[in-house]
BANU-229004 format. One record per atom (N, C-alpha, C): residue number from 1; x, y, z. Coordinates in steps of 0.02 Angstrom, whole numbers, always signed. Layout:
TORMAR    i       X       Y       Z
TORMAR  NUM       X       Y       Z
...
***
This chain:
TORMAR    i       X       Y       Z
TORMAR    1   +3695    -236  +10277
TORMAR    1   +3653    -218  +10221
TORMAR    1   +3678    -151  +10192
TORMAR    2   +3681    -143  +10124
TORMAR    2   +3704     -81  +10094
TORMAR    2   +3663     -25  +10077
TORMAR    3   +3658     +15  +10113
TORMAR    3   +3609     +69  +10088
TORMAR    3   +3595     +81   +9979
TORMAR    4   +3542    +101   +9970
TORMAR    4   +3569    +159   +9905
TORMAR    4   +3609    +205   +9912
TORMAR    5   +3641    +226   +9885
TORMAR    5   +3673    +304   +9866
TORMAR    5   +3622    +360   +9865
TORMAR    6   +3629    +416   +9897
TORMAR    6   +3599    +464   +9897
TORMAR    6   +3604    +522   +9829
TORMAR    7   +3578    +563   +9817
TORMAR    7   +3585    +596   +9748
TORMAR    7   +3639    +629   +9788
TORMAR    8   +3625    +663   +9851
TORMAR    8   +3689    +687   +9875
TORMAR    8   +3770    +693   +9896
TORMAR    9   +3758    +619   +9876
TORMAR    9   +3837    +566   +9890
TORMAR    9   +3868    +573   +9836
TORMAR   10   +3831    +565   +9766
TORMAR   10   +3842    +544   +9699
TORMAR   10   +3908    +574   +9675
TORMAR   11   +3921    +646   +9703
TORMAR   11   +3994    +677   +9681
TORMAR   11   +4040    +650   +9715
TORMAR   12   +4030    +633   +9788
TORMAR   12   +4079    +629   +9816
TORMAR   12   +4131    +561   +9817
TORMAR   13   +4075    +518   +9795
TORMAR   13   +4064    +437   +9748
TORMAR   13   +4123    +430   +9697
TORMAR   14   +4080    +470   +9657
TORMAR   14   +4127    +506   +9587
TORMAR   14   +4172    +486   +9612
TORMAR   15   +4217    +572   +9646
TORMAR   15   +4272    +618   +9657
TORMAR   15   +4327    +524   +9710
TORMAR   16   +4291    +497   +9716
TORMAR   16   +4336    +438   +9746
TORMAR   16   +4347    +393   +9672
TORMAR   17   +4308    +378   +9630
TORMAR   17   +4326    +341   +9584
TORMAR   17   +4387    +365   +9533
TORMAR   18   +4396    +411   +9535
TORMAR   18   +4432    +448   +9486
TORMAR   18   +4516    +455   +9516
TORMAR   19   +4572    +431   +9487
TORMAR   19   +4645    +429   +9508
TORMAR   19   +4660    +512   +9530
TORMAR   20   +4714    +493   +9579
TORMAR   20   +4722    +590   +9600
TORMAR   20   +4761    +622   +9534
TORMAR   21   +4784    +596   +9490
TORMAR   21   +4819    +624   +9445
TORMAR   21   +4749    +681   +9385
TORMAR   22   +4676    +616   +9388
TORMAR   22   +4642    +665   +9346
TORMAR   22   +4614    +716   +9376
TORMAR   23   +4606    +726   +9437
TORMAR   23   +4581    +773   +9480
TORMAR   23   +4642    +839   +9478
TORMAR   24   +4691    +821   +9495
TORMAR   24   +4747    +887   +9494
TORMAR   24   +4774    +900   +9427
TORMAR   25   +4766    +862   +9379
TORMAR   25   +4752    +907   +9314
TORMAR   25   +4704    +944   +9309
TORMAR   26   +4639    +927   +9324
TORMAR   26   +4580    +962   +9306
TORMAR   26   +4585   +1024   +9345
TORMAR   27   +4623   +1028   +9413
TORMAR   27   +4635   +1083   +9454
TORMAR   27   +4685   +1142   +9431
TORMAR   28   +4728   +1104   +9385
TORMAR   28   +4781   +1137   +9390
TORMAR   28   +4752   +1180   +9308
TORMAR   29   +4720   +1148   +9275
TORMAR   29   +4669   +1181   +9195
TORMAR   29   +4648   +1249   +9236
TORMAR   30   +4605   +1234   +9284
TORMAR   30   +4527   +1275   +9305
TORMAR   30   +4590   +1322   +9345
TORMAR   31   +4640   +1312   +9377
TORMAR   31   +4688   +1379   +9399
TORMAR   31   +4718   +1410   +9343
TORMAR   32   +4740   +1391   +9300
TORMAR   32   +4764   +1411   +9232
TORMAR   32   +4697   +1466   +9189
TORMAR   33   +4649   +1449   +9174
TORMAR   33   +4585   +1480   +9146
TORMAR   33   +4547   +1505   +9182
TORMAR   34   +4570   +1501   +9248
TORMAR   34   +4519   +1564   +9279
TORMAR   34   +4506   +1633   +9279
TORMAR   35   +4451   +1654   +9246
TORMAR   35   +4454   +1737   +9242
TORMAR   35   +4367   +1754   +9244
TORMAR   36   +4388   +1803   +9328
TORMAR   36   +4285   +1836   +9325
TORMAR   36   +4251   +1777   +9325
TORMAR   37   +4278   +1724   +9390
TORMAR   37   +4216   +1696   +9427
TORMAR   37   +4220   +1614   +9372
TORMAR   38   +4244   +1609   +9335
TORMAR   38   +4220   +1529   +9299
TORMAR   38   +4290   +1528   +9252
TORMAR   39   +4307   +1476   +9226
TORMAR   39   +4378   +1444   +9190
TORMAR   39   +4331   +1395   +9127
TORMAR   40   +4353   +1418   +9075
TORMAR   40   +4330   +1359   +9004
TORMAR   40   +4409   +1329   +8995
TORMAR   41   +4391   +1255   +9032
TORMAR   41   +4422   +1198   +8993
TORMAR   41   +4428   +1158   +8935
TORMAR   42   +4486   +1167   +8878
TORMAR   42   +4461   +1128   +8824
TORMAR   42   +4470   +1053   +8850
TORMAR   43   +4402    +996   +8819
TORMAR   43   +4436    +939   +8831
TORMAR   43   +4499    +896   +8814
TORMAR   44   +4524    +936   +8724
TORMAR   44   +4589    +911   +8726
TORMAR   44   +4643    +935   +8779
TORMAR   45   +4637    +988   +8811
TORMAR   45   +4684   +1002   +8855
TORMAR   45   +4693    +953   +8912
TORMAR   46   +4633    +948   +8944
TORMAR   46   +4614    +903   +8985
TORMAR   46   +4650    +821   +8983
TORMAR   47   +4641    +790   +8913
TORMAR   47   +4678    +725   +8893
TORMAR   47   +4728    +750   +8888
TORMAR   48   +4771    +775   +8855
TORMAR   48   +4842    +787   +8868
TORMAR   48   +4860    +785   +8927
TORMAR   49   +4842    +829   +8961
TORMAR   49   +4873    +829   +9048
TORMAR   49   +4853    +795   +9085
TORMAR   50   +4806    +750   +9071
TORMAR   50   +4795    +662   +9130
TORMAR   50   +4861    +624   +9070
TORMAR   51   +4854    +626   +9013
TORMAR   51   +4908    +577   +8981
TORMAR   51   +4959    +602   +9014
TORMAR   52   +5001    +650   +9009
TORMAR   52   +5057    +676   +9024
TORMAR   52   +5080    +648   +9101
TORMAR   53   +5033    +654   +9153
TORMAR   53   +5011    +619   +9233
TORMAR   53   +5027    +569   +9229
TORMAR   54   +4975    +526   +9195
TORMAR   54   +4982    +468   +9197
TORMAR   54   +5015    +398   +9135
TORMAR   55   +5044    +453   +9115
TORMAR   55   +5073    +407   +9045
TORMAR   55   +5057    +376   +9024
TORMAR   56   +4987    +362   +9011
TORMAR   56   +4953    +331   +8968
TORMAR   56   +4915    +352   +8892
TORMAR   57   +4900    +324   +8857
TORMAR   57   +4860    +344   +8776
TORMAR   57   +4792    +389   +8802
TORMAR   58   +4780    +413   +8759
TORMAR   58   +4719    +448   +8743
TORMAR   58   +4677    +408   +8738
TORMAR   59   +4668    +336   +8725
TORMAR   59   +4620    +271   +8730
TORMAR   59   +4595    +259   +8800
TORMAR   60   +4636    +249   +8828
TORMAR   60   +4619    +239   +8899
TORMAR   60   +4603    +289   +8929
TORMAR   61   +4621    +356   +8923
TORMAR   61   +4580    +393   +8950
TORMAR   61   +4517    +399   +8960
TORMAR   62   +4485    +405   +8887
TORMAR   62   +4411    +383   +8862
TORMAR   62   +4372    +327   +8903
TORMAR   63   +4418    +255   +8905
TORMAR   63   +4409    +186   +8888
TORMAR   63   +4393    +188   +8980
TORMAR   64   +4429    +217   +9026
TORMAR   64   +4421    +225   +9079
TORMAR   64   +4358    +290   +9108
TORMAR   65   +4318    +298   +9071
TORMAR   65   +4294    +370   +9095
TORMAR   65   +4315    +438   +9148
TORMAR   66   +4385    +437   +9129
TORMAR   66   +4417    +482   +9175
TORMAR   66   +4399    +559   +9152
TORMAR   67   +4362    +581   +9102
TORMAR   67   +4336    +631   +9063
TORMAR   67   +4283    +646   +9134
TORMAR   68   +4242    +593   +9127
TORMAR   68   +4167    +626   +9174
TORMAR   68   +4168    +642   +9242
TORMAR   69   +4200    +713   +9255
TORMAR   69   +4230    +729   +9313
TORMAR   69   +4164    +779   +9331
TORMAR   70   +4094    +808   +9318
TORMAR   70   +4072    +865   +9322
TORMAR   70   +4047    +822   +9401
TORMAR   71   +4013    +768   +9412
TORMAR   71   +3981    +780   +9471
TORMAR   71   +4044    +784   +9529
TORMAR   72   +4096    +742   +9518
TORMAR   72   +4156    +758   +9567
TORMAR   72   +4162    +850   +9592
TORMAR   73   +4153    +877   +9534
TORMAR   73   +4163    +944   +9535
TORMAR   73   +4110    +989   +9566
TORMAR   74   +4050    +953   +9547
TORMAR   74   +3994   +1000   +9586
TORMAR   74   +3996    +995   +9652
TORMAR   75   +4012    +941   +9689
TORMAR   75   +4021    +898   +9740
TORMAR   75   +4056    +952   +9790
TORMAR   76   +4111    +973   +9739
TORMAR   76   +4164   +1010   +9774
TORMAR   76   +4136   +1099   +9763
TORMAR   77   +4063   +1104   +9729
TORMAR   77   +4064   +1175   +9743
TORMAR   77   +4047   +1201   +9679
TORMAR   78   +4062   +1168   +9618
TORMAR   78   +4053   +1220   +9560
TORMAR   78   +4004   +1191   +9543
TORMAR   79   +3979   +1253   +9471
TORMAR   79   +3930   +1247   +9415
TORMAR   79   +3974   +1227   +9376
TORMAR   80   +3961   +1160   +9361
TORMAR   80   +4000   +1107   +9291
TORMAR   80   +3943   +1112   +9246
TORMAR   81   +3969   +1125   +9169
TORMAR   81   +3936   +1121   +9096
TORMAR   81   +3983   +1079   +9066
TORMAR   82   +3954   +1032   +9026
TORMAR   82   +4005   +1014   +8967
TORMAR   82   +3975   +1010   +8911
TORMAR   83   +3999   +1049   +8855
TORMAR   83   +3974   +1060   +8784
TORMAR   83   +4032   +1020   +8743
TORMAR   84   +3987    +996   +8678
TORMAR   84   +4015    +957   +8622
TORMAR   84   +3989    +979   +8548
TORMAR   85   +4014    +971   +8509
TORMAR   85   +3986    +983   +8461
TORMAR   85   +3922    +920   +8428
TORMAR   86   +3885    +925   +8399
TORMAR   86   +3842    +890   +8392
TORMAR   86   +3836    +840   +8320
TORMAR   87   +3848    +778   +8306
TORMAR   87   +3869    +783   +8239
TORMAR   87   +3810    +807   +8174
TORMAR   88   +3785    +832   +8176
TORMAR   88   +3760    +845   +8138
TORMAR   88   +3756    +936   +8141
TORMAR   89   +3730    +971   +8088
TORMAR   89   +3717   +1028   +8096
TORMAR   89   +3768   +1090   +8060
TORMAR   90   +3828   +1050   +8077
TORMAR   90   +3903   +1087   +8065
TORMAR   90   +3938   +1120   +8119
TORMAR   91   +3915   +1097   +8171
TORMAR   91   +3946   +1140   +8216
TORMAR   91   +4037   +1109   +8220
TORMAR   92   +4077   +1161   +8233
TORMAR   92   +4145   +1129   +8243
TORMAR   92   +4181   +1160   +8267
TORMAR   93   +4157   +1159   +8353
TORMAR   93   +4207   +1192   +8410
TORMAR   93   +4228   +1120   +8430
TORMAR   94   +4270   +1128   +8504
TORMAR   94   +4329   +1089   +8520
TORMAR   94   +4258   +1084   +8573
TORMAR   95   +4234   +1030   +8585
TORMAR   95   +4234    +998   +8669
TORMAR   95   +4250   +1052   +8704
TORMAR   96   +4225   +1069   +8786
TORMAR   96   +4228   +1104   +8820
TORMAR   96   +4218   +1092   +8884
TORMAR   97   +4225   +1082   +8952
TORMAR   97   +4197   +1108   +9011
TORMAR   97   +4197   +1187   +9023
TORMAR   98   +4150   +1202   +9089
TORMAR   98   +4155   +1257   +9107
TORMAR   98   +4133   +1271   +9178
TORMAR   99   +4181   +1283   +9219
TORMAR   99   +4173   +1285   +9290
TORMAR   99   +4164   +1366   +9305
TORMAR  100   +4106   +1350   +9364
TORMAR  100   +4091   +1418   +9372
TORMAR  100   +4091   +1417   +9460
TORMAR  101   +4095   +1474   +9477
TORMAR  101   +4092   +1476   +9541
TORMAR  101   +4018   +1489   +9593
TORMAR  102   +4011   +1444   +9625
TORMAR  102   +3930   +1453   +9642
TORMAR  102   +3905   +1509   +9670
***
């Protein structure tokens, strides 16, 4: 018989669904932008360097949800945010994560 998933499992769940290529990009961003405790990731940076990994389109990135890395990440320790712009309003920054250190 299969248990539920615990809310507690849920990153660690994640952090298995996700190929090692999007994980050590996302590591190798958050070592790159780290400064005073937290690193802002743009998300285009982010698709570039899983494409670049994994040689695949910017479609599949999406198309695969390899983007929704925050509970993998909390899992492992951080405060994950991810901001977007909203369509309406006018706002027009770039997509963002933002890892912080707990």
């Amino acid at each position: 018989m299969i248990d539920p998933i615990k809310p507690s499992e849920v990153g660690v769940q994640a952090a298995k669904t996700l190929p090692d290529p999007v994980i050590e990009a996302f590591n190798e961003l958050i070592v790159s932008k780290y400064l005073n405790g937290e690193a802002k990731v743009l998300q285009k940076d982010a698709v570039a360097r899983i494409q670049q990994k994994l040689g695949c389109d910017r479609s599949e990135v999406f198309d695969k949800d390899w983007l929704n890395v925050e509970e993998a990440f909390r899992a492992a320790g951080w405060t994950v945010t991810y901001e977007k712009p909203v369509g309406y309003g006018g706002e027009t920054f770039e997509a963002f994560y933002t890892f912080r250190k707990k």
